[in-house]
VOKOL-867567 format. One line per field, with one value per atom (N, C-alpha, C): residue in three letters; atom name; x, y, z. Coordinates in pm, whole numbers, plus 50000, padded with zeros to 5 digits. Example, Ala and Ser with C-alpha at 12.3 -4.5 7.8 and 13.67 -1.06 7.14 Angstrom:
<rs>
type <- (ALA,ALA,ALA,SER,SER,SER) $
atom <- (N,CA,C,N,CA,C) $
px <- (51319,51230,51320,51285,51367,51290) $
py <- (49431,49550,49670,49775,49894,50003) $
pz <- (50780,50780,50780,50708,50714,50787) $
</rs>
This chain:
<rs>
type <- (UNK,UNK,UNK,UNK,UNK,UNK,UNK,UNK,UNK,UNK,UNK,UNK,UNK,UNK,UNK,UNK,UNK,UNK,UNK,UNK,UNK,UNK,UNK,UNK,UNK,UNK,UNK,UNK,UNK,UNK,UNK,UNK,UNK,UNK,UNK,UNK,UNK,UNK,UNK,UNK,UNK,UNK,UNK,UNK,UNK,UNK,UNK,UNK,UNK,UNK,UNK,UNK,UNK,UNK,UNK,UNK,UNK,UNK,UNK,UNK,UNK,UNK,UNK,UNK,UNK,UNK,UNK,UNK,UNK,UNK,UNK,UNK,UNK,UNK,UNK,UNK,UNK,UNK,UNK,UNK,UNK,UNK,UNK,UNK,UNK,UNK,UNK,UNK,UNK,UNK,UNK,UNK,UNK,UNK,UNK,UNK,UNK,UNK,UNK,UNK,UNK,UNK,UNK,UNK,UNK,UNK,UNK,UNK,UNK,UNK,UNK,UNK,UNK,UNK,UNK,UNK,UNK,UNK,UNK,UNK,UNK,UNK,UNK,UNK,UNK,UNK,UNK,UNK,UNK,UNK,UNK,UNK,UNK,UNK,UNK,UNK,UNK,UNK,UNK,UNK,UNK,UNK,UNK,UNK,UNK,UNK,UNK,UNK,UNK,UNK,UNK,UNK,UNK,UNK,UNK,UNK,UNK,UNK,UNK,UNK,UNK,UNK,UNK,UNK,UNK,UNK,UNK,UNK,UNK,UNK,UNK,UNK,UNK,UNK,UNK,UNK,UNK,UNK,UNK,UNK,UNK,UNK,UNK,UNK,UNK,UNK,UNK,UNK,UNK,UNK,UNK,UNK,UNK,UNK,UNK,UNK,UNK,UNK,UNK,UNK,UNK,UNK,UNK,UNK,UNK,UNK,UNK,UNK,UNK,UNK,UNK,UNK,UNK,UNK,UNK,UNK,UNK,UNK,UNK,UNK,UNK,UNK,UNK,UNK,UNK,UNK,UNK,UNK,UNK,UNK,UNK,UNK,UNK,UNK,UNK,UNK,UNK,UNK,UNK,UNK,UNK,UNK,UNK,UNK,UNK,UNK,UNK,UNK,UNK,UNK,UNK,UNK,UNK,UNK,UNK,UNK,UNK,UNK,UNK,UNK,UNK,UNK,UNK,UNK,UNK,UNK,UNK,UNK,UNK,UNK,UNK,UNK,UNK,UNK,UNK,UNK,UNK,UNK,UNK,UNK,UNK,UNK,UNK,UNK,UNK,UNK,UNK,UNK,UNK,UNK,UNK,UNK,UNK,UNK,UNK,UNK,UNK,UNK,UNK,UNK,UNK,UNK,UNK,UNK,UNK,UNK,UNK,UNK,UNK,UNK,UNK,UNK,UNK,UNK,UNK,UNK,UNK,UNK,UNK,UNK,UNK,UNK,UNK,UNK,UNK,UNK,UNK,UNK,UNK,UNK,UNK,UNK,UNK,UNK,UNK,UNK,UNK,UNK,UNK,UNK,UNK,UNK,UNK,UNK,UNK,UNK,UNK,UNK,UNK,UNK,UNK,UNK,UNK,UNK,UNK,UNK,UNK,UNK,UNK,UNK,UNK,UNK,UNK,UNK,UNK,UNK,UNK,UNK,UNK,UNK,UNK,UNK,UNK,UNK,UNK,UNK,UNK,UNK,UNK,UNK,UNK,UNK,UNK,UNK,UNK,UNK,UNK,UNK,UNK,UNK,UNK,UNK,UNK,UNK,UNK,UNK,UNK,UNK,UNK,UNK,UNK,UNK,UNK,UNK,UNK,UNK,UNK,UNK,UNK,UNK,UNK,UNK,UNK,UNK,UNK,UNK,UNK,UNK,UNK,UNK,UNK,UNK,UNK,UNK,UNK,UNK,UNK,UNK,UNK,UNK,UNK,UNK,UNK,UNK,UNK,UNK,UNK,UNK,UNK,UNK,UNK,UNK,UNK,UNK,UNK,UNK,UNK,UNK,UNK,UNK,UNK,UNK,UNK,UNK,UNK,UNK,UNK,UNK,UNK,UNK,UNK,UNK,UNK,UNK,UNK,UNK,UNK,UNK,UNK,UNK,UNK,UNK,UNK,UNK,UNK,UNK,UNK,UNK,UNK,UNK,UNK,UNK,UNK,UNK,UNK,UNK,UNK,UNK,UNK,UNK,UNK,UNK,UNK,UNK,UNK,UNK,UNK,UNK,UNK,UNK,UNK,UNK,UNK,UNK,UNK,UNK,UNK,UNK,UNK,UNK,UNK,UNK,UNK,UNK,UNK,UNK,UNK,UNK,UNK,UNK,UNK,UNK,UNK,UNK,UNK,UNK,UNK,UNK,UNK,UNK,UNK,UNK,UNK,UNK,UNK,UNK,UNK,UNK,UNK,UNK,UNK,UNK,UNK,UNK,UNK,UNK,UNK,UNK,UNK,UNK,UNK,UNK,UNK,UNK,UNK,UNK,UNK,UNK,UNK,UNK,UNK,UNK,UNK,UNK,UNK,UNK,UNK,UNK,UNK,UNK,UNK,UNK,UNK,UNK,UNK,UNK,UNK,UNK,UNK,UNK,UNK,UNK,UNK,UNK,UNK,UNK,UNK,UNK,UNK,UNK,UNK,UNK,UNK,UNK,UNK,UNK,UNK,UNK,UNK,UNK,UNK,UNK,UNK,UNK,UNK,UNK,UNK,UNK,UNK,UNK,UNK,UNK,UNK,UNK,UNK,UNK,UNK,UNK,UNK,UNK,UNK,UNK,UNK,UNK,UNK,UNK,UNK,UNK,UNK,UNK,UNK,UNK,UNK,UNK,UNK,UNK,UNK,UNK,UNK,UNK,UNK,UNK,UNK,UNK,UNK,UNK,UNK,UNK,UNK,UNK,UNK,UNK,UNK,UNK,UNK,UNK,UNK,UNK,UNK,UNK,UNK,UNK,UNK,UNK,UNK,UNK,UNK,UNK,UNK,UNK,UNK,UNK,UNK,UNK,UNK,UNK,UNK,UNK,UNK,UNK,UNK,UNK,UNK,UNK,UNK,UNK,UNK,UNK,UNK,UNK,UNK,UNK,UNK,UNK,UNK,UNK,UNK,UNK,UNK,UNK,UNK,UNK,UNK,UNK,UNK,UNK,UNK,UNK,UNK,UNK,UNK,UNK,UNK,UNK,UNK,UNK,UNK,UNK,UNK,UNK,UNK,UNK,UNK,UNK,UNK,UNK,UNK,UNK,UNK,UNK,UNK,UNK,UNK,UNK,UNK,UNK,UNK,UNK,UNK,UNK,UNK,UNK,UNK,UNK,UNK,UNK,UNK,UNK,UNK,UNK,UNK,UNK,UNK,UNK,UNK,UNK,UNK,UNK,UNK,UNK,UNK,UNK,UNK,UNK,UNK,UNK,UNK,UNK,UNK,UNK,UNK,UNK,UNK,UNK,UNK,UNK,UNK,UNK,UNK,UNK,UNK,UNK,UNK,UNK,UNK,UNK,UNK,UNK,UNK,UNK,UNK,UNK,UNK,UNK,UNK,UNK,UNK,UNK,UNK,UNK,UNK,UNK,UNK,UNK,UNK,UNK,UNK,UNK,UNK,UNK,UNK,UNK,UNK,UNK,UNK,UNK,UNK,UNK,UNK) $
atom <- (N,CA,C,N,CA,C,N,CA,C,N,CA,C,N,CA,C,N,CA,C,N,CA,C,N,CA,C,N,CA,C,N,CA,C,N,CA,C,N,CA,C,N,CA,C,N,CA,C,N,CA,C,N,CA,C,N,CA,C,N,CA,C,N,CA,C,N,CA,C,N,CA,C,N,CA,C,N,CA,C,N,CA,C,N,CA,C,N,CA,C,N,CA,C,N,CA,C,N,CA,C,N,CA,C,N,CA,C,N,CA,C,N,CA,C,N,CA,C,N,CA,C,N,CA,C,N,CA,C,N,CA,C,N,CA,C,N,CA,C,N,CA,C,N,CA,C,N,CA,C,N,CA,C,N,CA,C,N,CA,C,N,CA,C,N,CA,C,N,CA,C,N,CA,C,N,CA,C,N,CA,C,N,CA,C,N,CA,C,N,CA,C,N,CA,C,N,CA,C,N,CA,C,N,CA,C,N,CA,C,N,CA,C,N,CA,C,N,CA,C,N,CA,C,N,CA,C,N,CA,C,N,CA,C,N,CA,C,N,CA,C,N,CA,C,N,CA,C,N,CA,C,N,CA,C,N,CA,C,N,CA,C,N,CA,C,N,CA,C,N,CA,C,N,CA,C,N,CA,C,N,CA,C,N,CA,C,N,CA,C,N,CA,C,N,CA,C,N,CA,C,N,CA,C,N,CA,C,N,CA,C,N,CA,C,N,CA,C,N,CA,C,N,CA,C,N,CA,C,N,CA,C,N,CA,C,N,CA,C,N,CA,C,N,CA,C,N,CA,C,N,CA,C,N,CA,C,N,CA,C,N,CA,C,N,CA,C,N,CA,C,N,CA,C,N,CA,C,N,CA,C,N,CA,C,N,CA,C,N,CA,C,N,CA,C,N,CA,C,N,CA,C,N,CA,C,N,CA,C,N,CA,C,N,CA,C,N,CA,C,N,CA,C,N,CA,C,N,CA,C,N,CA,C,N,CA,C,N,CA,C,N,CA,C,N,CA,C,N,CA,C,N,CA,C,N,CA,C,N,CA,C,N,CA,C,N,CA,C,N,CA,C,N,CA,C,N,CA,C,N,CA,C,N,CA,C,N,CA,C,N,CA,C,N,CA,C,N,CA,C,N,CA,C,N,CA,C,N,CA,C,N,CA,C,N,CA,C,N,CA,C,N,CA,C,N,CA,C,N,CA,C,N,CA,C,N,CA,C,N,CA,C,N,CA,C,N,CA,C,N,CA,C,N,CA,C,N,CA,C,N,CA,C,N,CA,C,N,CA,C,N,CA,C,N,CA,C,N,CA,C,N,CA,C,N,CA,C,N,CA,C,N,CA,C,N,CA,C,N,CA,C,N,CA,C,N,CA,C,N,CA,C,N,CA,C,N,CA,C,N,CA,C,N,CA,C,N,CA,C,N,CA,C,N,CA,C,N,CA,C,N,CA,C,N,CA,C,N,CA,C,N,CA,C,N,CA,C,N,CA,C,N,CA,C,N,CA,C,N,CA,C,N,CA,C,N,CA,C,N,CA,C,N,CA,C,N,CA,C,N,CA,C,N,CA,C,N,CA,C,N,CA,C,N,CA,C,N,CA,C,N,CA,C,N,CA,C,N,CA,C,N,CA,C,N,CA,C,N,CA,C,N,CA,C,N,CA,C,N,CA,C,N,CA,C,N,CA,C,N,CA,C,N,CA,C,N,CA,C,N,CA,C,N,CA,C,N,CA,C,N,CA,C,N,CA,C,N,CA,C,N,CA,C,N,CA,C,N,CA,C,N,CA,C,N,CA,C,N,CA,C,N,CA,C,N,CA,C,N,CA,C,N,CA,C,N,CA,C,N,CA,C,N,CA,C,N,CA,C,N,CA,C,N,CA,C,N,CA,C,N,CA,C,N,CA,C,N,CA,C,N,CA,C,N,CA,C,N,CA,C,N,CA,C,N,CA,C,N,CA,C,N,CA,C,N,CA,C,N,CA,C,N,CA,C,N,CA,C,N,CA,C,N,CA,C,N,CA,C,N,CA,C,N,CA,C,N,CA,C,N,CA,C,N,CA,C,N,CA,C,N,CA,C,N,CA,C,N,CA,C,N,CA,C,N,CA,C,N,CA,C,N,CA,C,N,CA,C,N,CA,C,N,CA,C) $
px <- (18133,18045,18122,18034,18110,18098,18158,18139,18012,17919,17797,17820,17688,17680,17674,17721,17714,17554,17518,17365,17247,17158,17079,16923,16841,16756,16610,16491,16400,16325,16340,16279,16342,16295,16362,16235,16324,16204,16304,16219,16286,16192,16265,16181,16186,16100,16072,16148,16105,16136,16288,16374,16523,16596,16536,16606,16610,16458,16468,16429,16401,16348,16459,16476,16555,16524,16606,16547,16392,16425,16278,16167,16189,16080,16066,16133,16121,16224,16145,16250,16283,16423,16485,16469,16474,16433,16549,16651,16772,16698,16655,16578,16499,16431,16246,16330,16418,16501,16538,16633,16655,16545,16440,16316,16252,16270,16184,16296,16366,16499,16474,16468,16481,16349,16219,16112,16076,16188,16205,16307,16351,16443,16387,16254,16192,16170,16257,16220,16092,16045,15920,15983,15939,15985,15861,15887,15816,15861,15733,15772,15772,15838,15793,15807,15716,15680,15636,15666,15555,15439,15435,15326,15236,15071,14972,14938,14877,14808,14760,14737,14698,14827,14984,15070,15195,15114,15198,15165,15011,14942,15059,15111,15229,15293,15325,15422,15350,15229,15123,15144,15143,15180,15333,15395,15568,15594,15504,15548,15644,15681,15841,15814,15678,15746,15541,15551,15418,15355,15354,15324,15392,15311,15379,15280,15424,15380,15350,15231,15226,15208,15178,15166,15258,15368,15500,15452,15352,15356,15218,15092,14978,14895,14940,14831,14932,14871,14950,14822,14931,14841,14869,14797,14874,14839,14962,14995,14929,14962,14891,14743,14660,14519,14392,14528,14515,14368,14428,14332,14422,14396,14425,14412,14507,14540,14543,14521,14571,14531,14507,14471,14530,14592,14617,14638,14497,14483,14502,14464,14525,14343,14331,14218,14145,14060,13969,13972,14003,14003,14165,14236,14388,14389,14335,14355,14273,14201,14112,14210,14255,14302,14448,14489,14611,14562,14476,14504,14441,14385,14349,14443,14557,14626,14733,14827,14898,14816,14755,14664,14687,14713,14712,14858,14955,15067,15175,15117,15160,15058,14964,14865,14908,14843,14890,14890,14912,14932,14815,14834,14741,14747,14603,14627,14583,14621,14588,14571,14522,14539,14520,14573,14550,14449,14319,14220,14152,14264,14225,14281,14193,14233,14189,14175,14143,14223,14228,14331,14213,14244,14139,14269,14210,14297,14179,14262,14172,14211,14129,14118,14216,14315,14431,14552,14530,14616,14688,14783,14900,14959,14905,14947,15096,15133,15220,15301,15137,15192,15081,15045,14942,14901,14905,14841,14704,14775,14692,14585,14595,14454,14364,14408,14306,14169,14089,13964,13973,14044,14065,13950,13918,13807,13882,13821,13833,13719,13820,13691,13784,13703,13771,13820,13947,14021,13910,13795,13724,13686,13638,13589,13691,13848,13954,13917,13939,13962,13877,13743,13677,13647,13739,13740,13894,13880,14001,14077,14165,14298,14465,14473,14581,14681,14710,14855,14814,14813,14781,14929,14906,15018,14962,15124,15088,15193,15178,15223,15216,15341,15309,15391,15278,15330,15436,15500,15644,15705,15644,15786,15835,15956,16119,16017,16078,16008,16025,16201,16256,16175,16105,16046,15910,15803,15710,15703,15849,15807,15852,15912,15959,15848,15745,15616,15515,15530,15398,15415,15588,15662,15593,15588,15537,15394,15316,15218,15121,15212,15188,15231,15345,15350,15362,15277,15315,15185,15089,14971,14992,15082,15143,15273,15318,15471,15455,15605,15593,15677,15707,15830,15822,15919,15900,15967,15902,15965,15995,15993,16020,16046,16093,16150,16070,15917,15793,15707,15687,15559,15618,15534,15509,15418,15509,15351,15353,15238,15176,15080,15162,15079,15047,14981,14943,15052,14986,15144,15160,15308,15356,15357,15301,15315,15434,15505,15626,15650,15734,15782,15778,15890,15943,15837,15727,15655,15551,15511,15440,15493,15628,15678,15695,15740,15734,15604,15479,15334,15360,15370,15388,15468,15599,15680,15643,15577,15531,15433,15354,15243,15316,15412,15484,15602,15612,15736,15830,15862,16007,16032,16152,16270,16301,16343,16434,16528,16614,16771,16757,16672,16588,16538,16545,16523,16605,16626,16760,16637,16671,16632,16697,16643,16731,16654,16703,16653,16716,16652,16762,16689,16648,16579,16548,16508,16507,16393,16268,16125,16163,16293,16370,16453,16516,16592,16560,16443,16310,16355,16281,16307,16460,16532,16723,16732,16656,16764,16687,16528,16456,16498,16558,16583,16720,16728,16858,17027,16994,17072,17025,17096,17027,17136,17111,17153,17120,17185,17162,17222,17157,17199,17317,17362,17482,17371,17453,17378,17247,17252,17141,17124,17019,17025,17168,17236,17295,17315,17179,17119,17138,17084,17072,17241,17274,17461,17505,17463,17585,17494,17392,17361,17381,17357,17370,17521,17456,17529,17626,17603,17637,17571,17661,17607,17630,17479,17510,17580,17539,17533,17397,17417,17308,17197,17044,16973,16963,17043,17068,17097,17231,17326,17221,17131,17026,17096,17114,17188,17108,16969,16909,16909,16912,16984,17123,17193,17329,17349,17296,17283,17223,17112,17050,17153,17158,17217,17367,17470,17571,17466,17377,17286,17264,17219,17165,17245,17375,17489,17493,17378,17360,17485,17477,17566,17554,17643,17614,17584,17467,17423,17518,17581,17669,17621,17650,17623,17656) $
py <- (18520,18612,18740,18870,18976,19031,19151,19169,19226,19190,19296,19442,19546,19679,19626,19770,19782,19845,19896,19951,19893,19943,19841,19908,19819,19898,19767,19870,19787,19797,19909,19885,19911,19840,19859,19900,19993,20084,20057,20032,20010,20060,20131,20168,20049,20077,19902,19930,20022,20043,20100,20031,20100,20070,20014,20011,19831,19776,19654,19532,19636,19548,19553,19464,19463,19534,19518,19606,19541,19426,19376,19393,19427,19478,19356,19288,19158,19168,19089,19099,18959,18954,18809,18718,18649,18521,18540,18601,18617,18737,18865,19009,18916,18847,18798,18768,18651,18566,18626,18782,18887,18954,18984,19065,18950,18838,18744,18707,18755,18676,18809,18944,19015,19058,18988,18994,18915,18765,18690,18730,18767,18836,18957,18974,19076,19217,19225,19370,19389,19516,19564,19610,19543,19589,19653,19794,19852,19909,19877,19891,20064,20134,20288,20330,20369,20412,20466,20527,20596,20517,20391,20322,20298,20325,20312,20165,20124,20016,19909,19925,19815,19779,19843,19842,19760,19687,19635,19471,19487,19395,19226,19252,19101,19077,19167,19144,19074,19062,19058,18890,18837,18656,18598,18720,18653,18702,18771,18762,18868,18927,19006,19127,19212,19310,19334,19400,19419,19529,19640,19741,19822,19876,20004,20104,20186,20370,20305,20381,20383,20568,20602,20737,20803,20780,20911,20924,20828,20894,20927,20916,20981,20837,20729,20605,20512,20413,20331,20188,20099,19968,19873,19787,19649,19565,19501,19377,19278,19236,19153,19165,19269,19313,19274,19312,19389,19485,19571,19676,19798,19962,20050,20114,20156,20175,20331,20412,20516,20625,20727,20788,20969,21007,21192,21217,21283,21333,21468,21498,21647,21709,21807,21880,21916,21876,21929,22060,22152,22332,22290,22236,22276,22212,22087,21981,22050,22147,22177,22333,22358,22501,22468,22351,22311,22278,22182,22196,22271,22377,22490,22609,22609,22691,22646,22481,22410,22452,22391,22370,22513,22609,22797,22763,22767,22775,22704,22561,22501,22445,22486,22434,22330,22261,22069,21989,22037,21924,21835,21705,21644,21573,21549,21522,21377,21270,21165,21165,21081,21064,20921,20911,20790,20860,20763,20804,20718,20683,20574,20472,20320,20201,20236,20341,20388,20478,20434,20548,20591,20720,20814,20894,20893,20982,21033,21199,21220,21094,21136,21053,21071,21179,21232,21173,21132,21107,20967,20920,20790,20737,20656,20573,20529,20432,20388,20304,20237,20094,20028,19894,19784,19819,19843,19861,19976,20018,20192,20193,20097,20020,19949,19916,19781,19862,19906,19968,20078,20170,20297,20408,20513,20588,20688,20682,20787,20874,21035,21145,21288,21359,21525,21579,21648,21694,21746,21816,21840,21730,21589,21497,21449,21430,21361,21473,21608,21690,21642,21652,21637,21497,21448,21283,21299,21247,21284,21218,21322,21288,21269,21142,21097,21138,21155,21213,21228,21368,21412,21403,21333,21303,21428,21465,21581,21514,21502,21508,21617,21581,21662,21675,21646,21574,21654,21726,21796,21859,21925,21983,21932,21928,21865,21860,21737,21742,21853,21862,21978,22114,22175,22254,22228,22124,22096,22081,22038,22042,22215,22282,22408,22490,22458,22529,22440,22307,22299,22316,22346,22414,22535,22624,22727,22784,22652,22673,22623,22562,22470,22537,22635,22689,22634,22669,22608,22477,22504,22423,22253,22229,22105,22023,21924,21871,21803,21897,21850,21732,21634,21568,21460,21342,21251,21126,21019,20919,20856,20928,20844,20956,20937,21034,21122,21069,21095,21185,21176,21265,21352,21445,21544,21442,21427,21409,21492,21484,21649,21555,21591,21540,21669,21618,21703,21774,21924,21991,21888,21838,21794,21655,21586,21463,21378,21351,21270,21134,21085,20934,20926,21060,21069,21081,21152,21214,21098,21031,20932,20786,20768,20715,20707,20805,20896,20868,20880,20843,20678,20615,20436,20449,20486,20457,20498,20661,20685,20590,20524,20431,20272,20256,20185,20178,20277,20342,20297,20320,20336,20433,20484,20599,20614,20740,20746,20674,20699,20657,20502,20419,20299,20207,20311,20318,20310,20197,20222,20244,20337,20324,20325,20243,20206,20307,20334,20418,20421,20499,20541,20698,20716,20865,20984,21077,21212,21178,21115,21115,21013,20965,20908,20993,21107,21232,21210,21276,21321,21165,21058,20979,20913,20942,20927,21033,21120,21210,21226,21171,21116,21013,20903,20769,20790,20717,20709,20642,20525,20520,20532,20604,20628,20517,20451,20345,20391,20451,20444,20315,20286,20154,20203,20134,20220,20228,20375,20397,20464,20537,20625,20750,20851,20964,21053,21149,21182,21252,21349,21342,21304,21166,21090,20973,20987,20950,21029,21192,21300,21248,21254,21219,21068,21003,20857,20823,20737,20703,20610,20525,20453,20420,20315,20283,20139,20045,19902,19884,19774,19727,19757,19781,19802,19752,19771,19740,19573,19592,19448,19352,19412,19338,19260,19324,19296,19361,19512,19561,19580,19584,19578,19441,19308,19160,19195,19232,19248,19333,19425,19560,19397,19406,19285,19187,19102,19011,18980,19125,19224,19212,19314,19316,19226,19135,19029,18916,18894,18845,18701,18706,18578,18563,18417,18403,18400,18504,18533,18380,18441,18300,18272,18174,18140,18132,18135,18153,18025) $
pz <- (63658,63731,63761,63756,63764,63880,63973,64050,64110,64223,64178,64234,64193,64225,64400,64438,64611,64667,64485,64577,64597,64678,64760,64653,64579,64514,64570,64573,64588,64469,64337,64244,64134,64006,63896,63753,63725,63632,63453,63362,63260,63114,63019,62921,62861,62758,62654,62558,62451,62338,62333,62264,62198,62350,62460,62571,62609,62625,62622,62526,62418,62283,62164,62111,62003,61878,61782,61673,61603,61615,61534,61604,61764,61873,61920,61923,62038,62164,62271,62425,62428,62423,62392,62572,62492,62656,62731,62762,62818,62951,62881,62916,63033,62934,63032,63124,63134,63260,63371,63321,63424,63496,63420,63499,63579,63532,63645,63759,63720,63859,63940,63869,63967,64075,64043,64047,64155,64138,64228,64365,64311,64421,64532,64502,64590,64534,64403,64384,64287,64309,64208,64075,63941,63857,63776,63739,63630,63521,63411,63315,63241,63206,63170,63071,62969,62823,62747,62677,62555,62503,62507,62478,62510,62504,62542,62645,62709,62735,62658,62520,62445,62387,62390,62337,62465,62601,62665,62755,62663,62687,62657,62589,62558,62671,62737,62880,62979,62974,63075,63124,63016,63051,63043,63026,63074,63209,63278,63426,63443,63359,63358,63455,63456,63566,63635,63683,63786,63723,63713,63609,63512,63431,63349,63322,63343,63322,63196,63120,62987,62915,62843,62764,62855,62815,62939,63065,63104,63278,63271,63158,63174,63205,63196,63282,63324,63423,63506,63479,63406,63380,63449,63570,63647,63552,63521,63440,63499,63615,63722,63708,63747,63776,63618,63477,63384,63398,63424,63439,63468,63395,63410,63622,63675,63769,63816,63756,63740,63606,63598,63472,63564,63445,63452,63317,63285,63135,63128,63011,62998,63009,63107,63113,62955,62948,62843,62760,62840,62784,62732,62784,62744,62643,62619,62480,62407,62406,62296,62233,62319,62327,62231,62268,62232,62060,62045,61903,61831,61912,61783,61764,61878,61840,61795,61752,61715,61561,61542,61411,61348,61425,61349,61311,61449,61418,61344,61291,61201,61067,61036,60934,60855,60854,60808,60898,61070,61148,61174,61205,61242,61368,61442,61597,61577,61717,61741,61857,61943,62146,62189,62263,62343,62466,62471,62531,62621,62766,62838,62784,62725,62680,62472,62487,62318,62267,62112,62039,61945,61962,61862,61763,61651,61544,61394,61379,61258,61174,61047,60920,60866,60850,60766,60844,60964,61078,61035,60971,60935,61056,61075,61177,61177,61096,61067,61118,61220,61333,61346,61281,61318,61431,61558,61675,61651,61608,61598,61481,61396,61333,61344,61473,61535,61581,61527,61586,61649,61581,61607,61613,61723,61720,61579,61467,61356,61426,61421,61391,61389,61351,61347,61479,61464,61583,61732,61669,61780,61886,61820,61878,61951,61905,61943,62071,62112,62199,62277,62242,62378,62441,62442,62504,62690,62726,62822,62804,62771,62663,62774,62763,62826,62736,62661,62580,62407,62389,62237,62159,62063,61951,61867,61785,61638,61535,61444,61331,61221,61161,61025,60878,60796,60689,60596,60638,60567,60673,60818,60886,60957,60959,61060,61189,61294,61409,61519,61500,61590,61573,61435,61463,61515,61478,61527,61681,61752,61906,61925,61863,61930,61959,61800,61791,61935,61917,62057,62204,62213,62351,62334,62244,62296,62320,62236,62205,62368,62436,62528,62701,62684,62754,62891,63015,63137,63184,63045,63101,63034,62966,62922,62926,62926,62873,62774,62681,62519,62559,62519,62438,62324,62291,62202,62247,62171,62159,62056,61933,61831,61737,61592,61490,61460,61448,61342,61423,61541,61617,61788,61753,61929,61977,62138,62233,62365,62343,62503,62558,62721,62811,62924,63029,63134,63213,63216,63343,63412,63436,63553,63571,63438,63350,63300,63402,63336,63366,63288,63308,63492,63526,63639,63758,63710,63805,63878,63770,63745,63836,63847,63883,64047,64065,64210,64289,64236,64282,64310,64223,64268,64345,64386,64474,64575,64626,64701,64809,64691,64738,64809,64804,64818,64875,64972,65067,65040,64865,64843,64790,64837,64817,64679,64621,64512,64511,64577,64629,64619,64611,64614,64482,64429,64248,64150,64059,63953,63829,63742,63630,63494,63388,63244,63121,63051,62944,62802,62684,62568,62520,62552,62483,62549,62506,62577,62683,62663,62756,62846,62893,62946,63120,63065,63132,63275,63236,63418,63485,63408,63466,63540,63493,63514,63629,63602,63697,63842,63830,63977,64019,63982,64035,64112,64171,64283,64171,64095,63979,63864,63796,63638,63502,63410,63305,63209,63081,62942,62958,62792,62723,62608,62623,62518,62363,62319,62145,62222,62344,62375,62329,62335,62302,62408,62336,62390,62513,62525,62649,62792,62763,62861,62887,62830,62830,62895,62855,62962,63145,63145,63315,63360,63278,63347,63411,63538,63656,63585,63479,63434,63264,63177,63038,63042,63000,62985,62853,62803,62681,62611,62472,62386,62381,62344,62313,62324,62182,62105,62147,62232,62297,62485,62474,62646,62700,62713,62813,62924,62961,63065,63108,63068,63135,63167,63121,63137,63311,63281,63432,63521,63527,63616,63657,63586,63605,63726,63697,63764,63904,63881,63972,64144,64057,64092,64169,64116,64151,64046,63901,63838,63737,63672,63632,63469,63350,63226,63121,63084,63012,62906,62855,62740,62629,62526,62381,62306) $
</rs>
């Protein structure tokens, strides 16, 4: 047993992807063990992600945490309730405004959204994840727009992403937040829309403190969130980013570095191999 942390946290916030899932996208029974010990132990654990609501529905019967941020901070799903908790979409004029002037400034792009408990995407729009085929609203960018759009995805089928977000930073200005979670796509959510912000509202509701808050991460749509929480955790092999601010670095992905943090945590004892 290792020594534990000295700080006193009542909640624990954790991304899924590249943070508590392995490469094949599974959460090894070691992970589940820690989120339920720490769950048991009194604290609130949530889950925080780029992933929609139909994309966290598996967690729902391992008990592992009480909610998750889903679309960066644009809905809040109780695992417990299952039912959406929460919704901050992107206003109607701005999502419409947004991809007609994305659409000028890069011609080829194509839009998708997560829309509540629905994913809408044009026809040209490549998914390139079983989830996002399961009864997908197909229709032309207009229709995707006028739905209330919890977080608009862009793609595009030949330019580098780094320029595709530089173009929807500007295109986006002060009435959106660009960022990403993955190699392949932009996602834009509502001014003032973050992992972090999003987060801050539940805790609020729940008179706990920042300072109160540890959070785990690996990616840039990660940051906000690290640098609102009272402790901030990359997993080692994080974006670099989020390595220069973190309070600390677990173990990898692979390795359960979010069981690993816990466990320290917790005062439990490392499972043997």
């Amino acid at each position: 047993m290792t020594d534990r942390p000295t700080h006193t946290f009542r909640l624990v916030a954790t991304d899924i992807d590249g943070t508590l899932t392995h490469r094949d996208g599974t959460v090894s029974d070691r992970s589940c063990a820690a989120l339920r010990a720490a769950r048991a132990a009194g604290l609130v654990v949530v889950l925080v992600t780029g992933r929609p609501p139909r994309g966290v529905g598996e967690f729902a019967g391992r008990r592992i945490a009480d909610l998750a941020i889903c679309a960066n901070g644009a809905l809040v799903y109780d695992l417990l309730a299952d039912r959406l908790s929460l919704e901050r979409p992107l206003p109607g004029a701005v999502t419409r405004r947004l991809v007609a002037d994305l659409r000028q400034a890069a011609p080829g792009v194509v839009f998708a959204a997560e829309a509540g408990l629905q994913f809408c995407r044009e026809p040209d729009y490549a998914t390139g994840h079983p989830l996002d085929d399961e009864n997908p609203v197909v229709e032309e960018a207009r229709g995707v727009a006028e739905r209330p759009v919890a977080k608009l995805i862009a793609r595009h089928p030949a330019m580098q992403q780094k320029l595709l977000i530089s173009l929807a930073e500007a295109v986006a200005g002060d009435d959106a937040v660009v960022t990403r979670s993955g190699p392949e796509f932009v996602e834009v959510s509502a001014a003032g829309v973050t992992k972090a912000s999003t987060l801050e509202i539940v805790c609020t509701e729940r008179g706990i403190a920042a300072a109160e808050v540890v959070a785990i991460g690996d990616m840039v749509n990660d940051v906000t969130l690290l640098r609102w929480t009272g402790h901030g955790v990359a997993v080692a092999g994080a974006h670099p980013d989020l390595l220069a601010l973190a309070d600390e670095v677990t173990a990898s992905a692979e390795d359960d570095g979010v069981a690993v943090y816990l466990e320290r945590l917790l005062g439990l004892e490392t499972p043997t191999t």
